[in-house]
N, CA, C and O atoms as CSV, one atom per row, in Angstrom:
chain,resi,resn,atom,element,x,y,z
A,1,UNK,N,N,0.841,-1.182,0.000
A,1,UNK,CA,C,0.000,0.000,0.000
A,1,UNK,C,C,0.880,1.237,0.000
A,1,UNK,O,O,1.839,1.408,0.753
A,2,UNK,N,N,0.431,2.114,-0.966
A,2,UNK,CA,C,0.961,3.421,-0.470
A,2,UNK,C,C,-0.297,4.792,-0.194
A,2,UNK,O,O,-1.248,5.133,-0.896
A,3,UNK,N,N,0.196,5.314,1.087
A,3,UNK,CA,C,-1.026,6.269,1.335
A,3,UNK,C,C,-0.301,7.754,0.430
A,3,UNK,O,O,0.864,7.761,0.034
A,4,UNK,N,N,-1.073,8.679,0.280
A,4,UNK,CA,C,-1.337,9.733,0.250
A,4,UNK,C,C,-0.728,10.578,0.682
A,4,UNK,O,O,-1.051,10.770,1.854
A,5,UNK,N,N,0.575,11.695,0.097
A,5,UNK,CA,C,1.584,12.433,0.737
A,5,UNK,C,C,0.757,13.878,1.104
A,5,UNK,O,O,1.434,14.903,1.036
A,6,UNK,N,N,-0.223,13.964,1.367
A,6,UNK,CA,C,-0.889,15.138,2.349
A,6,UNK,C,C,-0.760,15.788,3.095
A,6,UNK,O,O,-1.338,16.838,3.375
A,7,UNK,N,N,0.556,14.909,3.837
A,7,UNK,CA,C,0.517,15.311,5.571
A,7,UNK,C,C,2.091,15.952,5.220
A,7,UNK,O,O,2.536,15.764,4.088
A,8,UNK,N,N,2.685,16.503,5.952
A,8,UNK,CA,C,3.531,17.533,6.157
A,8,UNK,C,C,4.180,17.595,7.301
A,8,UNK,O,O,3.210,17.789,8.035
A,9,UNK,N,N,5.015,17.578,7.950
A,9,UNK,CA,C,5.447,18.187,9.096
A,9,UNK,C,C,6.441,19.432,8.970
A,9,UNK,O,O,7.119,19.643,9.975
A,10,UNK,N,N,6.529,19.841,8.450
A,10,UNK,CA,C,7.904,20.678,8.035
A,10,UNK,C,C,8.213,21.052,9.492
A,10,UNK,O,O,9.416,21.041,9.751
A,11,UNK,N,N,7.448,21.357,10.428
A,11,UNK,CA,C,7.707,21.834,11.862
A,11,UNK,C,C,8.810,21.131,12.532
A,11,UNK,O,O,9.719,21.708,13.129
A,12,UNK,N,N,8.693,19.886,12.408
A,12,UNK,CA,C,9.865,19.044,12.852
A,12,UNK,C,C,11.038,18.986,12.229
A,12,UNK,O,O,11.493,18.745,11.111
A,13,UNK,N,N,11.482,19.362,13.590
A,13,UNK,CA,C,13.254,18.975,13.568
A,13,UNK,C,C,13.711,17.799,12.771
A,13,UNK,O,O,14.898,17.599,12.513
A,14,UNK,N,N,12.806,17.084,12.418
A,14,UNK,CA,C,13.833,15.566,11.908
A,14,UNK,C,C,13.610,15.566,10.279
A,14,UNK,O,O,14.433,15.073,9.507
A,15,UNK,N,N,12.353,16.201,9.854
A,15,UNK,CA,C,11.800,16.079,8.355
A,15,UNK,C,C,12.924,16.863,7.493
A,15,UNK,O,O,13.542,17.915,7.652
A,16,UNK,N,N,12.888,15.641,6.298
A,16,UNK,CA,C,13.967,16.146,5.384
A,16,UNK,C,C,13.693,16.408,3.927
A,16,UNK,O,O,14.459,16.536,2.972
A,17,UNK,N,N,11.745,16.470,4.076
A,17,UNK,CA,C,11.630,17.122,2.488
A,17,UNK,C,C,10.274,18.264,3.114
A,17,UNK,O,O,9.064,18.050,3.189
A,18,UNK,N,N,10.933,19.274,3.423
A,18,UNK,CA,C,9.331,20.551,3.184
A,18,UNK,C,C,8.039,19.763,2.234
A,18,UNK,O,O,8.061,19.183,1.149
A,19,UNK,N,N,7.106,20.015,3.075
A,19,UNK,CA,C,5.718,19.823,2.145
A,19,UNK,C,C,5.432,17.732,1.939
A,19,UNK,O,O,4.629,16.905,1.508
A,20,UNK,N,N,6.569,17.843,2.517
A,20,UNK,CA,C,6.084,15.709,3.102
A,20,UNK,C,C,6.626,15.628,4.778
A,20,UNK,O,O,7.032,16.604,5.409
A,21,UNK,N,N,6.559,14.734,5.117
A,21,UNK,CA,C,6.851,14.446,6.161
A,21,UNK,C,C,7.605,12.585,6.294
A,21,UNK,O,O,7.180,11.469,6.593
A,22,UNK,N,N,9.038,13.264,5.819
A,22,UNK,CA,C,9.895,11.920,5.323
A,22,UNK,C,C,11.194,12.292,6.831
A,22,UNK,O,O,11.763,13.356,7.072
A,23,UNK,N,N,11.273,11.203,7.442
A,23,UNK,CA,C,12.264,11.204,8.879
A,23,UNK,C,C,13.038,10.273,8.728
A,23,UNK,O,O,12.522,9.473,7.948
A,24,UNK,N,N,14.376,9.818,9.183
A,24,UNK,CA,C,14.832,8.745,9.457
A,24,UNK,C,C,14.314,7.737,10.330
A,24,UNK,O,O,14.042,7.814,11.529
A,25,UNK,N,N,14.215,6.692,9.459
A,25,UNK,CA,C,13.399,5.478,10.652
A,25,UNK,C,C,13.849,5.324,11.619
A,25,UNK,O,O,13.202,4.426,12.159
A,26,UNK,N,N,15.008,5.821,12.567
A,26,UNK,CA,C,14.946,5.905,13.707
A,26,UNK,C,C,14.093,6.439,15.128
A,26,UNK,O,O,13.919,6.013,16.270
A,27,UNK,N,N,13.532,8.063,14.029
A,27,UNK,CA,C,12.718,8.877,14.061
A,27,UNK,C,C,11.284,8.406,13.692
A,27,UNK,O,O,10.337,8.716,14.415
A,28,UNK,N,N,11.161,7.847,12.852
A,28,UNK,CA,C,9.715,7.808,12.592
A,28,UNK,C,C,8.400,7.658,13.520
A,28,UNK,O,O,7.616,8.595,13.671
A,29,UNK,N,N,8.227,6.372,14.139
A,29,UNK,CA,C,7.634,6.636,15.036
A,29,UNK,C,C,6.926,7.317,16.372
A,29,UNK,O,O,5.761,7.403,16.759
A,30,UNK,N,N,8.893,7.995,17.161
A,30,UNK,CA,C,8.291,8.848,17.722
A,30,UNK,C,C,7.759,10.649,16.959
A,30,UNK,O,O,7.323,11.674,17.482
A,31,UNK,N,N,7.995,10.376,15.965
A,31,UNK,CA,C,8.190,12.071,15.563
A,31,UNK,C,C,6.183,11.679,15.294
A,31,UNK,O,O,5.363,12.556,15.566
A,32,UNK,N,N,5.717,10.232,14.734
A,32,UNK,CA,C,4.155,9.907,14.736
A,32,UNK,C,C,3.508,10.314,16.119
A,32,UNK,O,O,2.456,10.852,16.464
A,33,UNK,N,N,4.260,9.972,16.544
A,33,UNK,CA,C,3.511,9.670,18.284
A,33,UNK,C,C,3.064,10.549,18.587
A,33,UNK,O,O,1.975,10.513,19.161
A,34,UNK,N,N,3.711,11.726,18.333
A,34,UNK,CA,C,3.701,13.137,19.036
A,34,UNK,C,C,2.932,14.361,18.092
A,34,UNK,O,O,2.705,15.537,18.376
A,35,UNK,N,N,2.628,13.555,16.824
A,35,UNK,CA,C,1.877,14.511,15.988
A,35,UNK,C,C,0.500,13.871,16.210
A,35,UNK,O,O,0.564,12.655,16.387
A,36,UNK,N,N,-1.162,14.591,16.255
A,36,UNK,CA,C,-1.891,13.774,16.737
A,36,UNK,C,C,-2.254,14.091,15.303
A,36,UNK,O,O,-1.799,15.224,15.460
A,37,UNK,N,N,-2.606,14.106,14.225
A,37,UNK,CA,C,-2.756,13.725,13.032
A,37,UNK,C,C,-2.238,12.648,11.751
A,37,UNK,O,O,-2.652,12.412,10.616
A,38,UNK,N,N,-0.985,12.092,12.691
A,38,UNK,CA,C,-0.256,11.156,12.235
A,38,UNK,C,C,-0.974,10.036,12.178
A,38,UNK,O,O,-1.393,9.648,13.268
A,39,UNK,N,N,-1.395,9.046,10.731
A,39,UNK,CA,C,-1.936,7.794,11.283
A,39,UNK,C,C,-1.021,6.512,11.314
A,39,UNK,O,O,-1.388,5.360,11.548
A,40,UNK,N,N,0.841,7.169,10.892
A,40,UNK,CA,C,1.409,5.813,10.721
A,40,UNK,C,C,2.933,6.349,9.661
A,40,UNK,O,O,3.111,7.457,9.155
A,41,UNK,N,N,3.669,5.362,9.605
A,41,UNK,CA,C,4.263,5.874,8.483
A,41,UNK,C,C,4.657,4.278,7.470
A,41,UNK,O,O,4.218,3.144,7.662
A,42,UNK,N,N,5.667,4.791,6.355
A,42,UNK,CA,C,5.646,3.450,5.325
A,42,UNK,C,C,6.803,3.869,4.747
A,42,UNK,O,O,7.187,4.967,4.346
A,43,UNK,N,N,7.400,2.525,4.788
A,43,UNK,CA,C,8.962,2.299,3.742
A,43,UNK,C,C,8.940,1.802,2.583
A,43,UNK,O,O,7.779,1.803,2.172
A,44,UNK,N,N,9.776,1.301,1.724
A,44,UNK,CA,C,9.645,1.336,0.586
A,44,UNK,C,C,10.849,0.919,-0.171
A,44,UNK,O,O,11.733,1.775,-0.215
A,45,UNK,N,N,11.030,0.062,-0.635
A,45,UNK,CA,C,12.212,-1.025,-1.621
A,45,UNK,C,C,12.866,-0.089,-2.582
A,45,UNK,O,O,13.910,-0.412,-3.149
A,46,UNK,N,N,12.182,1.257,-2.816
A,46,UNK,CA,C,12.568,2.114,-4.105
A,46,UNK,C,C,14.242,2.742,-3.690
A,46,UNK,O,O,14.732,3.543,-2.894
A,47,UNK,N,N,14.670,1.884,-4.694
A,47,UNK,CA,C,16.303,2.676,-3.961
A,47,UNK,C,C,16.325,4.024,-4.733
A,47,UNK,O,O,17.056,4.934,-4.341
A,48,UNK,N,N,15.670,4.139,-5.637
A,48,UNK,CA,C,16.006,5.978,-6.309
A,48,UNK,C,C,15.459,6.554,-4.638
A,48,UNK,O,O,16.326,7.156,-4.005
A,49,UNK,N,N,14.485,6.429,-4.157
A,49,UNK,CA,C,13.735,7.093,-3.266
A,49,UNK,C,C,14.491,7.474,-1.430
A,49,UNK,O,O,14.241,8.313,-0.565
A,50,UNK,N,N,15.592,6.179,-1.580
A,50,UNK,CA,C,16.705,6.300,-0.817
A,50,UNK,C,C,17.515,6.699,-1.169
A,50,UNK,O,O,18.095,7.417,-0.355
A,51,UNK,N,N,17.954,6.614,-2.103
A,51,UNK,CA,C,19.419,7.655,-2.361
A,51,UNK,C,C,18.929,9.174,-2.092
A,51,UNK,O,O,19.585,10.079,-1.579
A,52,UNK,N,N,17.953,9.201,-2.446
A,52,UNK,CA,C,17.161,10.956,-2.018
A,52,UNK,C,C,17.187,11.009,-0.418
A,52,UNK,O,O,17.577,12.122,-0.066
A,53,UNK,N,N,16.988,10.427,0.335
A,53,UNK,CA,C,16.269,10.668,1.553
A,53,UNK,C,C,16.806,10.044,2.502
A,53,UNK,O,O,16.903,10.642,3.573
A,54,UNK,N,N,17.232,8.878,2.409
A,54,UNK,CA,C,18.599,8.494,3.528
A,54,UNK,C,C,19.899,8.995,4.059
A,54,UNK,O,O,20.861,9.046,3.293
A,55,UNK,N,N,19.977,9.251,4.908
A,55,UNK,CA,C,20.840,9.956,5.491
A,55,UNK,C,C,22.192,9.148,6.155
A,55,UNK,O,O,21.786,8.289,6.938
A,56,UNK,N,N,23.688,9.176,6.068
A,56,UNK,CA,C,24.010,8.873,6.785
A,56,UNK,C,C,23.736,7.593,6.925
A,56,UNK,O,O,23.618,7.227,8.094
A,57,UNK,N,N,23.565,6.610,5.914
A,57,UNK,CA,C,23.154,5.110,5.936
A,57,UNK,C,C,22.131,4.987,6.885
A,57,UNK,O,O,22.162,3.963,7.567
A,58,UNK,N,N,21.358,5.679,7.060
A,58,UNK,CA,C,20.046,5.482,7.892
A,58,UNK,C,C,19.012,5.668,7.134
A,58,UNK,O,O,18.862,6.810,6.700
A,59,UNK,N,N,18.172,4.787,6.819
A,59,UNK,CA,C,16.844,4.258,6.157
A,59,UNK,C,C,15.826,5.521,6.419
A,59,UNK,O,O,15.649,6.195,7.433
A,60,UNK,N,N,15.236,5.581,5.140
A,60,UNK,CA,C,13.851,7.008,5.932
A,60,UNK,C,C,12.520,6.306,5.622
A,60,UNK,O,O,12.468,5.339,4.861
A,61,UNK,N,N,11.812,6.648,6.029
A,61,UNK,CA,C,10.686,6.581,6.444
A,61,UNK,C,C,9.265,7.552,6.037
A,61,UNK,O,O,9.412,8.650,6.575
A,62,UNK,N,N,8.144,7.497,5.375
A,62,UNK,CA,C,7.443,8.423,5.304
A,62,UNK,C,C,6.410,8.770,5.628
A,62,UNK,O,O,5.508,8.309,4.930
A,63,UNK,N,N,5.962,9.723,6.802
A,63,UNK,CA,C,4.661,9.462,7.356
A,63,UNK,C,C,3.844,10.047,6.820
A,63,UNK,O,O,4.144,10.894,5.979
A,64,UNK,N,N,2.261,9.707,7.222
A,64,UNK,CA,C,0.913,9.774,6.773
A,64,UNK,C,C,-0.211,10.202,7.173
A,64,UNK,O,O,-0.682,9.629,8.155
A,65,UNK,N,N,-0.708,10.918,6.781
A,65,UNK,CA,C,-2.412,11.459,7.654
A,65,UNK,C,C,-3.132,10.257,8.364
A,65,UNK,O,O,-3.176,9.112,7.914
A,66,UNK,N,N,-3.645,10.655,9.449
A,66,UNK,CA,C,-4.853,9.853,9.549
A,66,UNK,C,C,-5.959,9.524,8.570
A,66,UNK,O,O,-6.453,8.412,8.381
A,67,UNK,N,N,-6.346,10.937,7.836
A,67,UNK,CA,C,-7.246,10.856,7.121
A,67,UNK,C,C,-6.265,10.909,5.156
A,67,UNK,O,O,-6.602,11.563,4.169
A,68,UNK,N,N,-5.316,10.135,5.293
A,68,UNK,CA,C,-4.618,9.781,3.833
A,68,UNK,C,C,-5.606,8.296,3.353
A,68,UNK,O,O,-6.249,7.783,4.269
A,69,UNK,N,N,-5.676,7.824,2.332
A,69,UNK,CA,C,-6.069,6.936,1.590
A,69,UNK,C,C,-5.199,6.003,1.274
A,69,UNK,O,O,-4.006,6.203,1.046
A,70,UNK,N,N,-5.909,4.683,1.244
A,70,UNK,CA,C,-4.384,3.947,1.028
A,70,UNK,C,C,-4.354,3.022,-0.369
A,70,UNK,O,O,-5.319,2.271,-0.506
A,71,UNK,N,N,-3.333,3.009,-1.416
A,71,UNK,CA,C,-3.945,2.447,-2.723
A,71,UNK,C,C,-2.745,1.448,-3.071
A,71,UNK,O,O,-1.546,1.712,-2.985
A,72,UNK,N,N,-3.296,0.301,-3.463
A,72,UNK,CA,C,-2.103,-0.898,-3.033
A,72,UNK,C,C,-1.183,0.021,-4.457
A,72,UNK,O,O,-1.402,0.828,-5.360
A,73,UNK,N,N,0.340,-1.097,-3.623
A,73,UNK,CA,C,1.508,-0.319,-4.455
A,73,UNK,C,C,2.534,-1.837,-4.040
A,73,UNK,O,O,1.557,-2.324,-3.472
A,74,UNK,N,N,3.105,-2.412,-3.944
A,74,UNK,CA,C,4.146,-3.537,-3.495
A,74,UNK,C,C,5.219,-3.068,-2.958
A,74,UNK,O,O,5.751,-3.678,-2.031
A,75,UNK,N,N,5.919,-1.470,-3.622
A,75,UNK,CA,C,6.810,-1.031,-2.858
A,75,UNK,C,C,6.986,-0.704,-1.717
A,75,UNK,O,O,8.078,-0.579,-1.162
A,76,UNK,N,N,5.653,-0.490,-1.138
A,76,UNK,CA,C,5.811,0.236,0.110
A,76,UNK,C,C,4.704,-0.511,1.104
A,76,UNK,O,O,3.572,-0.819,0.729
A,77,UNK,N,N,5.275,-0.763,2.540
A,77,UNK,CA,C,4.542,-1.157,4.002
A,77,UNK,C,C,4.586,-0.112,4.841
A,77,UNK,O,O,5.276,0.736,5.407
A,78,UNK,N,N,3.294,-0.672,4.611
A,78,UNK,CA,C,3.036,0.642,6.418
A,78,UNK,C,C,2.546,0.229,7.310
A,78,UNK,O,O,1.708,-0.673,7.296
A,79,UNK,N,N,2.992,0.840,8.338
A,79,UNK,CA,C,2.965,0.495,9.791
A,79,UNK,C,C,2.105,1.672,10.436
A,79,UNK,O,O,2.531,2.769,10.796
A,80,UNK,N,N,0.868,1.221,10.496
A,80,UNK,CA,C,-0.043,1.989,11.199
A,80,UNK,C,C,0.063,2.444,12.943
A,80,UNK,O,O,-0.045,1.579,13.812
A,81,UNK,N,N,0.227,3.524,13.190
A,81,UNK,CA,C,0.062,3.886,14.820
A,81,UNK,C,C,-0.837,3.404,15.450
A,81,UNK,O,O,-2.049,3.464,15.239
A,82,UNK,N,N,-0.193,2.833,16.369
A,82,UNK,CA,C,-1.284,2.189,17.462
A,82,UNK,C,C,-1.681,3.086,18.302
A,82,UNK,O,O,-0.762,3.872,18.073
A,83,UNK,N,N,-2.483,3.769,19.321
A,83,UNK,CA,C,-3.501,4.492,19.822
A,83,UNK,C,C,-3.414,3.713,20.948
A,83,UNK,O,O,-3.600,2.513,20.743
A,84,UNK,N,N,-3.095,4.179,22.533
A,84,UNK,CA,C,-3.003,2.869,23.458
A,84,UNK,C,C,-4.425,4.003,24.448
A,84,UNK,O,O,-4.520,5.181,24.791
A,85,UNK,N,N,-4.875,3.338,24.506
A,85,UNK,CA,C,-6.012,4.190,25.619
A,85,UNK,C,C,-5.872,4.103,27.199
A,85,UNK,O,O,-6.669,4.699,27.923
């Protein structure tokens, strides 16, 4: 699946493309956690898409709206935020 690049963080310290919200997967999760519009983020086999966005041999990651759409794709898994009540 790949969702819908909608969501944005540019606010964060860790995002490394203005107008997406792409982090190092080290980052990913918590930089989700803490955005409450975040529904998750998703990686992706595309090495053009890493040579762009990996840092420092560290894998990136791209997160997603809650309200993004999701439309199958093979390149890319996502890992939806869990919500602990």
């Amino acid at each position: 699946m790949v969702y819908g690049t909608n969501f944005a963080c540019d606010n964060s310290t860790y995002n490394l493309a203005p107008g997406h919200c792409i982090v190092s997967m080290p980052f990913a999760a918590k930089v989700c956690d803490r955005l409450s519009q975040c529904g998750g983020f998703e990686v992706t086999t595309d090495a053009a898409w890493h040579d762009l966005f990996d840092v420092n041999g560290l894998p990136s990651a791209e997160l997603f709206s809650v309200t993004d759409t999701a439309t199958p794709n093979v390149e890319w898994t996502p890992y939806l935020k869990v919500v602990v009540q």
